[in-house]
N, C-alpha and C positions, 0 to 999 in steps of 0.2 A: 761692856755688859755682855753675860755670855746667855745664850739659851738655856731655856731650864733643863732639857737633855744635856748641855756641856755643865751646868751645874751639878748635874745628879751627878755624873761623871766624875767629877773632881775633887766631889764630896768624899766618894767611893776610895779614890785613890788616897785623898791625903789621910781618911779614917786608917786604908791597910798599911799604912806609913809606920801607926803610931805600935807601939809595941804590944806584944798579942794581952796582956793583961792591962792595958790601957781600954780593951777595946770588948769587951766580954759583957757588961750586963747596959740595960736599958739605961741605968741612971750615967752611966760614962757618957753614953753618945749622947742624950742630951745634953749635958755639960760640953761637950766637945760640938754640940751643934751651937752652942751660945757663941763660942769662937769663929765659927766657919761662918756664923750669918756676917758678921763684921767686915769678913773676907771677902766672901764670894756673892759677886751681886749679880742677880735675875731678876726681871719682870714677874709678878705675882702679884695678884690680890691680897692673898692669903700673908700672913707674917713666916719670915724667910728661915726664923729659926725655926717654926714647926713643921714648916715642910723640909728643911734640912734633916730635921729629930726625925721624924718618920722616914725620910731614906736610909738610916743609919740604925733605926729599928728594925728596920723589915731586914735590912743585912745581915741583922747579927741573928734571928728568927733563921733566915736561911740558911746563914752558914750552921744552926742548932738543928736542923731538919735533915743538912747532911750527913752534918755527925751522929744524930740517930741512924738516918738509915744507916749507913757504913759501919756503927756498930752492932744493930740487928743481926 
């Protein structure tokens, strides 16, 4: 079982795996967090796929905050 920091982790990386249009709007990563809870097991209260959905949102929020600015 890995810590929820190595699960965030892992999250991160197997999402930048998937192909760049696999990985673009909020209803993907949820869908793609229903697989990764299956996967990737962490201690939590909370249920595994919405804490997975919510690292995998705030990503893609990020990486859409970059690309603003840098387009600005």
């Amino acid at each position: 079982m890995m810590t929820k920091a190595e699960a965030e982790q892992e999250v991160i990386r197997r999402f930048n795996l998937l192909a760049e249009h696999d990985r673009e709007s909020y209803e993907q990563a949820d869908a793609y967090a229903v697989q990764l809870a299956e996967d990737i097991q962490f201690e939590s209260f909370m249920d595994r796929k919405r804490i997975i959905a919510a690292w995998l949102i705030r990503e893609i929020s990020r990486r859409r905050g970059q690309w603003e600015a840098f387009a600005a």
